[in-house]
C-alpha positions in Angstrom: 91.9 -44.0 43.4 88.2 -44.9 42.7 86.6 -46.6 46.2 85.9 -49.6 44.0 89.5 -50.2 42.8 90.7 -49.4 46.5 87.9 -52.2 47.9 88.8 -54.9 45.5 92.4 -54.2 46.3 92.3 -54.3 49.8 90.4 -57.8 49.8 93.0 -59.3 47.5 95.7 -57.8 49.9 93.6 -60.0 52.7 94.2 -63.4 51.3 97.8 -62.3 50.2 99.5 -64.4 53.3 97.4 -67.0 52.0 98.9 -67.4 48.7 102.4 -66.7 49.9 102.6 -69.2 53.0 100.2 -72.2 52.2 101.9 -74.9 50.2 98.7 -76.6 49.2 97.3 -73.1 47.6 100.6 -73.1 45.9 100.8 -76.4 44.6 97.5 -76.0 43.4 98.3 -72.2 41.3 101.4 -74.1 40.0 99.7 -77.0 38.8 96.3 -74.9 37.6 94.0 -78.3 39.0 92.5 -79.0 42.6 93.4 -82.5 43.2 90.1 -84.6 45.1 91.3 -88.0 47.0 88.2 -90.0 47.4 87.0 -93.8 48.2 85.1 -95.5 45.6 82.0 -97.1 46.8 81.3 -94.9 50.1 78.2 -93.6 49.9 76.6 -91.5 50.3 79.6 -89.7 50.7 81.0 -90.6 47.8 81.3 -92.6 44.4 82.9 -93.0 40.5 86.3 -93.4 39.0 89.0 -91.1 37.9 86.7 -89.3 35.4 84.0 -88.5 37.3 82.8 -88.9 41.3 79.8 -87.8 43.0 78.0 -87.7 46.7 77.7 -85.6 49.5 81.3 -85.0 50.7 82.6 -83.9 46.9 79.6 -81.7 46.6 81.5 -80.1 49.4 85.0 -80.2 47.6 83.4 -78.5 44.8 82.7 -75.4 47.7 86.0 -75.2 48.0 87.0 -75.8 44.3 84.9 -72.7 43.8 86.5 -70.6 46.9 90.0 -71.1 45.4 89.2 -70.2 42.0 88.0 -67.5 43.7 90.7 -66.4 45.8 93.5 -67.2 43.4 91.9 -65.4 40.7 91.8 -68.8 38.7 88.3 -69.3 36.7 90.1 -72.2 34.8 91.1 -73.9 37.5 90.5 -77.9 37.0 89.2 -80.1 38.7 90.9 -83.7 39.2 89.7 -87.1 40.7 92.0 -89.6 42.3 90.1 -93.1 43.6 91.8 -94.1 46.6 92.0 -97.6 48.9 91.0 -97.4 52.6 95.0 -98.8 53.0 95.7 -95.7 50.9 93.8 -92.6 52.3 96.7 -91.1 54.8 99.6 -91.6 52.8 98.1 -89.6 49.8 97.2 -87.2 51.4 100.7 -87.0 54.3 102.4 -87.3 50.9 100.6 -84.8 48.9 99.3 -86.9 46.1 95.9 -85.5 47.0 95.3 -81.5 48.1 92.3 -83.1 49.9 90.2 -86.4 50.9 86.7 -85.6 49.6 85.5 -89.1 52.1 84.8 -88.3 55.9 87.1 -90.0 58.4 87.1 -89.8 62.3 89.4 -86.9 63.6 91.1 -89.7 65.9 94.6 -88.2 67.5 96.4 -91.4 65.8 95.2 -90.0 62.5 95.8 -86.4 63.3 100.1 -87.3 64.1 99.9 -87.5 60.1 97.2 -85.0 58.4 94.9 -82.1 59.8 91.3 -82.4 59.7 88.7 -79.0 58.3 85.4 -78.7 60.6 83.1 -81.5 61.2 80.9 -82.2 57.6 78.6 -85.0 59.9 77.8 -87.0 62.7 77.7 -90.4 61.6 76.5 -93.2 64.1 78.2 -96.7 64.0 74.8 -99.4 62.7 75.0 -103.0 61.7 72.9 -105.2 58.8 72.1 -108.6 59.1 70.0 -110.6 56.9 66.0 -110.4 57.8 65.4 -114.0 59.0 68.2 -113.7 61.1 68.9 -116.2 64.3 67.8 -114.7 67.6 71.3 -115.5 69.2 72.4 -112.5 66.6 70.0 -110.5 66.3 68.6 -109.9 69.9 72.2 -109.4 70.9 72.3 -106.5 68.3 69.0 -104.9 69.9 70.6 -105.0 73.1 68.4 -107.7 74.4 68.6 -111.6 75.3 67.0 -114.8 73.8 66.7 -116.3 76.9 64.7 -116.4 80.1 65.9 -116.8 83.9 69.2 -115.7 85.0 71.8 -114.2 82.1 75.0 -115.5 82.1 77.5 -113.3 79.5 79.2 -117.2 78.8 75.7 -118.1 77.8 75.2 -114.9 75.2 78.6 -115.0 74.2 78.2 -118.6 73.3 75.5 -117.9 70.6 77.5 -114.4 69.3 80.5 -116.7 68.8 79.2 -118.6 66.0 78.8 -115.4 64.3 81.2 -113.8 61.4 81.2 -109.9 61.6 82.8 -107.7 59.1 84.0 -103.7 59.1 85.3 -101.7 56.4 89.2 -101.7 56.3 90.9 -98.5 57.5 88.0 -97.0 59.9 88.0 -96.8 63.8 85.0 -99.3 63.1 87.9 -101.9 63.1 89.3 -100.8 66.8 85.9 -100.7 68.1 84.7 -104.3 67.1 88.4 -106.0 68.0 87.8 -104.4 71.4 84.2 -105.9 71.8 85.2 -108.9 70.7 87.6 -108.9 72.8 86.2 -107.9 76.1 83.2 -110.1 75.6 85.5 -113.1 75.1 84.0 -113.6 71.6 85.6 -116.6 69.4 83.3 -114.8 66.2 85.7 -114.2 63.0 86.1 -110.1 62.2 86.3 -109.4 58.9 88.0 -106.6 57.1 86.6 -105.3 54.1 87.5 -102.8 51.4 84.5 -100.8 50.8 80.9 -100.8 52.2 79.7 -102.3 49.2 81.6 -105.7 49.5 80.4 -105.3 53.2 76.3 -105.4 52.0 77.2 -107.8 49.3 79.0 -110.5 51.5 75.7 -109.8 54.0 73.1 -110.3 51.2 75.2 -113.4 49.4 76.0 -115.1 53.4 79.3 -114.7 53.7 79.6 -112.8 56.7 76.3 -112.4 59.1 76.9 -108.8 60.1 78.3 -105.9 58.6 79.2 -102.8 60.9 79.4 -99.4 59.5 77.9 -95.7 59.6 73.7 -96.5 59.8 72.8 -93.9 57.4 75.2 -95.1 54.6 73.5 -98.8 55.5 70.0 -97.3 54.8 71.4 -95.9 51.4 72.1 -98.7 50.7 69.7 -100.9 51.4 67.5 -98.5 49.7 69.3 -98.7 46.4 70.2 -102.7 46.5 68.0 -105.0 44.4 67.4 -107.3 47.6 67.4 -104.8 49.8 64.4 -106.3 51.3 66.3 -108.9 52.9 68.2 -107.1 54.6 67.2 -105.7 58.8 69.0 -102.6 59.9 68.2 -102.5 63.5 67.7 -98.7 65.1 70.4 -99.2 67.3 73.7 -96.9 67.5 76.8 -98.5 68.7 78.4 -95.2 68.9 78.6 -91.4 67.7 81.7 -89.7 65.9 82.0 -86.5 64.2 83.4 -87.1 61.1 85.7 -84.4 58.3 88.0 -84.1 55.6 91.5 -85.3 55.6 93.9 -82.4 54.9 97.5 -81.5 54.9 99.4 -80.9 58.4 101.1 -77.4 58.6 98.6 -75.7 56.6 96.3 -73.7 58.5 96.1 -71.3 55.9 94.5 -73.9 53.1 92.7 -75.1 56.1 91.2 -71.8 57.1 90.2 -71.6 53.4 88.1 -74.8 53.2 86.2 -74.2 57.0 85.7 -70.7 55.0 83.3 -72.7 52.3 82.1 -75.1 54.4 81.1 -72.6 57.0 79.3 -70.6 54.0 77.7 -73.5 52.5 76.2 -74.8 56.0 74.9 -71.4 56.8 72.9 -71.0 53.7 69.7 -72.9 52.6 72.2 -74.2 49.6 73.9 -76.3 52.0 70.1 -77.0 53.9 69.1 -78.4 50.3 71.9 -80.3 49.5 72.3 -82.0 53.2 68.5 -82.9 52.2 69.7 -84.4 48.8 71.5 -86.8 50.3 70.3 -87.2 53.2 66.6 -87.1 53.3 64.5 -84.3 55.3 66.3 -82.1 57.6 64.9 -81.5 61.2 65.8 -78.3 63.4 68.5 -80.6 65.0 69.8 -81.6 61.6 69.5 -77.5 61.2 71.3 -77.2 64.6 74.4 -79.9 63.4 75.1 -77.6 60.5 75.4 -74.7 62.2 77.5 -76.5 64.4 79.6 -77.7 62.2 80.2 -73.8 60.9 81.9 -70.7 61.6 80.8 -67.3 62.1 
């Protein structure tokens, strides 16, 4: 037998358990389509409707759309887009109505009794927006500071926060983290729950809430693309730092070796370098440093 024929057959022969024990990889050759779960409206991560999405995290479920074509030997293999609620995200994919969630979430242990997680995409960092103009008794609070002079009592800054409304997005460990706050300040403030970061900025820009918390860099996107995105202050201020993946099925460590596989090759290549910088602005040697973290060898 020709060395070429006996190379190509012993790499096929490799991913052999693959195809035989993973029931995602399965579904997916039985079907002939790669089925993307995503949330409308979370970007930079991700964006678009049934026909079409776009943004960072399903330029990275394209990777492994192009892996499994090909390690299944499938060139044909489609591609299909399934918009998804915050309420939604776990069930479709514990339920296999997606083969993946193409929108990050924190790898929390509640989340992982119901779905795996593939490596670590990014490192997002929990920010706020307010509306510029803002009262002190919000926004110095935000910075970490105090309005006032003389001795600080927390009744006294709590007293100003508490005639605040704040608002998450619906489904995220955001939601935890501010019910806690709120909670061990003694805040009387109204926490609202929102269904995408969009309706977050929008009920900030139009006044009805006066704080929106979510991940700082999306904020900036977005202030950057709103038309009144002048009016609106995104303090420098991180509230806290989680890594954050892909939503996969449980059980499946062989369609979850698969996808680590891409996005371990993408990260380690000045591809991923340019498309991280796509989305995401310039990329500094820590930047450099997260992606290689966030690989394999």
């Amino acid at each position: 037998m020709p060395i070429r024929y006996l190379a190509r057959l012993l790499f096929l022969c490799a991913w052999l358990p693959i195809a035989a024990h993973s029931a995602t990889l399965e579904r997916i050759r039985e079907n002939a389509e790669f089925v993307l779960g995503f949330v409308p409206g979370d970007l930079p991560f991700s964006d678009g409707d049934a026909r079409q999405a776009s943004g960072y995290s399903i330029d990275l479920c394209h990777q492994v759309a192009d892996l499994i074509r090909e390690q299944l030997a499938m060139p044909e293999l489609q591609v299909r887009y399934v918009p998804l609620s915050t309420t939604d995200i776990l069930d479709a994919v514990a339920e296999a109505r997606v083969d993946i969630l193409c929108s990050p979430l924190v790898e929390s242990l509640e989340r992982r009794r119901r779905v795996s997680f593939s490596l670590s995409i990014f490192t997002a960092g929990l920010g706020v927006v307010v509306r510029q103009g803002a009262p002190a008794t919000l926004t110095l609070p935000l910075k970490g500071e105090t309005a006032y002079r003389g001795p600080t009592w927390r009744a006294t800054i709590n007293q100003g926060l508490s005639r605040h409304s704040f608002a998450v997005m619906k489904g995220t460990v955001s939601v935890d983290w501010a019910q806690n706050r709120i909670r061990q300040l003694g805040l009387q403030s109204r926490l609202i729950e929102v269904d995408s970061n969009q309706e977050g900025i929008e009920q900030v820009v139009t006044g009805q809430i006066d704080a929106f918390f979510a991940d700082r860099l999306v904020l900036l996107n977005y202030q950057a693309r709103h038309p009144q995105g002048a009016q609106l202050w995104i303090p420098e201020r991180l509230f806290a730092v989680e890594p954050v993946a892909m939503p996969l099925a449980r059980d499946d460590e062989d369609f979850r070796l698969l996808v680590d596989t891409a996005l371990s090759r993408l990260n380690r290549s000045e591809e991923g370098e340019a498309l991280y910088r796509r989305y995401f602005g310039d990329l500094s040697e820590q930047g450099r440093m997260m992606l290689r973290l966030n690989s394999r060898p």
